[in-house]
C-alpha positions in Angstrom: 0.0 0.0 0.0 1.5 3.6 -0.8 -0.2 6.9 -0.8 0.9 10.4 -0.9 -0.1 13.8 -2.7 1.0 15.1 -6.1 1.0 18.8 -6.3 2.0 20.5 -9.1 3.3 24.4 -9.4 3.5 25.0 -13.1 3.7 22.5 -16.3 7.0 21.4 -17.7 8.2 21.7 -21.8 6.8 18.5 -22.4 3.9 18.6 -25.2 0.4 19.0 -25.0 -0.3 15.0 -25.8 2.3 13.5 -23.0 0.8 11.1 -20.6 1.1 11.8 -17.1 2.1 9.1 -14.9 3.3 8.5 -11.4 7.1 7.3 -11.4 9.0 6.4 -8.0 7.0 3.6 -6.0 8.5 2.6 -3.4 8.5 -0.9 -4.2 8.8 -2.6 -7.6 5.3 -4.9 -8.6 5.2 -8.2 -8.8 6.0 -9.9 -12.8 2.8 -11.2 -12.9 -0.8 -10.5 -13.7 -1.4 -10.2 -10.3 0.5 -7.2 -10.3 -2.4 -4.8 -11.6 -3.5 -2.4 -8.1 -5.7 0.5 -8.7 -5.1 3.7 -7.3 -7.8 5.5 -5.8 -7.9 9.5 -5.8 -9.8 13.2 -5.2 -7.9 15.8 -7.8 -8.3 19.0 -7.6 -8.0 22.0 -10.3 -7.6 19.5 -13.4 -9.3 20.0 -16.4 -10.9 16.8 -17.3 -14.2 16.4 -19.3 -17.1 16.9 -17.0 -18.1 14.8 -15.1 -15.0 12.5 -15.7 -12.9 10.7 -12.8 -9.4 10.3 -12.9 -8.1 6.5 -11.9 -4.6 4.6 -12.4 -2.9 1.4 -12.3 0.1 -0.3 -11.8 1.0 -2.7 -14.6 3.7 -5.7 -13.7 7.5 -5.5 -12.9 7.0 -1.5 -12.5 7.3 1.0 -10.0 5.1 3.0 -12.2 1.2 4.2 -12.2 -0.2 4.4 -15.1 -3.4 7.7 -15.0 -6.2 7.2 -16.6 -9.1 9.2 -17.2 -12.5 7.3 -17.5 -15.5 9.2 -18.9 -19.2 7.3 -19.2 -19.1 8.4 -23.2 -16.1 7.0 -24.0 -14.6 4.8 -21.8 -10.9 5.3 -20.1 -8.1 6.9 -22.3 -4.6 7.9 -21.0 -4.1 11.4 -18.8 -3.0 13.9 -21.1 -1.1 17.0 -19.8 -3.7 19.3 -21.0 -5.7 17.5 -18.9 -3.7 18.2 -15.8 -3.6 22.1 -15.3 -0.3 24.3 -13.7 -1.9 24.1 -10.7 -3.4 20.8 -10.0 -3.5 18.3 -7.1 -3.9 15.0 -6.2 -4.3 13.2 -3.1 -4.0 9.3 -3.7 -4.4 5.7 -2.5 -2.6 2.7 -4.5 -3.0 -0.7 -3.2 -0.2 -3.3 -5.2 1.4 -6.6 -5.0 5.2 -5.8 -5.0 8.0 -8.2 -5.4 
């Protein structure tokens, strides 16, 4: 289990269409299937699609989450930069089978 908050103060010179991730777990994930955990979170100041949530996973032999935002239109699709703003914040919750 590993939680924290991401804060950010202003974006970097990465473009528009990067995908934001979480990098740095403190523990590498199992190589397995088993390794998928889902992170659970409350963001504030993003600019999502209305009435979308923002989600993640870890996917195996990584110390990486992978964000995700899910919208009931189209299903989930990778967090984009633009979709983060300068100023955005995330409290989170991941839960993961490490090595």
């Amino acid at each position: 289990h590993c939680s924290g908050l991401i804060k950010t103060t202003a974006y970097n010179l990465h473009d528009a269409n990067t995908h934001i991730a979480i990098y740095g777990l403190p523990f590498t994930s199992v190589n397995s299937l088993a390794a998928y955990g889902g992170l659970v979170c409350s963001p504030y100041n993003v600019a999502v699609t209305a009435n979308a949530s923002i989600g993640g996973f870890v996917t195996q032999n990584n110390t990486k989450v992978y964000l995700v935002e899910f919208n009931a239109a189209i299903g989930y699709s990778v967090l984009l930069r633009d979709e983060w703003s300068a100023n955005g914040e995330m409290p989170f919750s991941i839960t993961y089978k490490a090595a």
